[in-house]
C-alpha positions as CSV (number, residue, x, y, z in Angstrom):
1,X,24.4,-12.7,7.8
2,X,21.5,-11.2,6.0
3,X,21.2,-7.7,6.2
4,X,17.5,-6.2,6.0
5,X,16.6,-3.1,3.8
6,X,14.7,-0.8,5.0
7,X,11.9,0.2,2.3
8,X,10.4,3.5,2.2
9,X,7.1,3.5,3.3
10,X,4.3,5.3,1.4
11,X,0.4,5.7,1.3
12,X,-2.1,4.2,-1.0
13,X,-6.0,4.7,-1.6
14,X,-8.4,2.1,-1.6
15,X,-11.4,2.2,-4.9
16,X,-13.0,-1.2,-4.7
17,X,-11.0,-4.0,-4.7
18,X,-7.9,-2.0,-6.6
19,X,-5.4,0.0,-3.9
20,X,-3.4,2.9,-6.0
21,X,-0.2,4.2,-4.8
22,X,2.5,6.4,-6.5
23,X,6.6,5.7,-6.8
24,X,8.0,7.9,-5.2
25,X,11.2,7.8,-7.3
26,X,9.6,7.8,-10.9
27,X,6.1,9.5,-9.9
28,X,4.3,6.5,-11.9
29,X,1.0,5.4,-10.0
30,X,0.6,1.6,-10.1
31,X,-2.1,-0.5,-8.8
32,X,-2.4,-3.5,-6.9
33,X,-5.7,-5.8,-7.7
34,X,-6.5,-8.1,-4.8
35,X,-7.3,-11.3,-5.5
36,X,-9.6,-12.0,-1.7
37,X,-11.7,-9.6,0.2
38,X,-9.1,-10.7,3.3
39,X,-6.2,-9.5,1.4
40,X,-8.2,-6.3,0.9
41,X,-8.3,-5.5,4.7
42,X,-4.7,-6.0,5.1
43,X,-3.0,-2.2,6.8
44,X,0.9,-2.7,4.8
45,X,1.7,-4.8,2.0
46,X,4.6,-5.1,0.1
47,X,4.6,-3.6,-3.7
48,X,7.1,-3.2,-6.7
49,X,7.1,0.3,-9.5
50,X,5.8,-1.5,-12.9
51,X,8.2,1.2,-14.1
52,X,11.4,1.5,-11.9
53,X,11.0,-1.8,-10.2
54,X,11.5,0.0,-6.5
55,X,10.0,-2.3,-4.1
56,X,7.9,0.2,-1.5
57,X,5.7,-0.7,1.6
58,X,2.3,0.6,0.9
59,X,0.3,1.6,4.0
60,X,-3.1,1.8,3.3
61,X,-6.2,3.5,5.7
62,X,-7.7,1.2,8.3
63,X,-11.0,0.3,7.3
64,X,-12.9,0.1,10.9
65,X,-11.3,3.2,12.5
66,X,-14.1,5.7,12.9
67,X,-13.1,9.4,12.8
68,X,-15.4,10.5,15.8
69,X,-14.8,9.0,18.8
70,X,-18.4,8.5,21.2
71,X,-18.5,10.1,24.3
């Protein structure tokens, strides 16, 4: 049976096309170039440290949600 690890969940920004998010184990930012505008609007994806190697879930801010709400 395969057990599933659970991987810490962290925030990243969006700037363009580029979403930047920091280890938290090694405090290195890293970046993550996508390749399609649909991969772009994705909410998680799956990353690795370029220094530690730590594979994270980066969360990123949802595009469409509006901070006011009409009334």
């Amino acid at each position: 049976m395969i057990k599933n690890s659970v991987k810490p969940e962290i925030p990243g920004t969006r700037s363009g096309y580029v979403i930047r998010f920091t280890c938290p184990e090694c405090s290195t930012e890293n970046s993550i170039v996508n390749k399609s505008p649909r991969d772009h609007y994705k909410a998680t994806r799956d990353a690795a440290c370029k220094n530690c190697k730590k594979r994270s879930r980066i969360i990123t801010p949802d595009m469409h949600h509006t901070a006011y709400t009409s009334v």
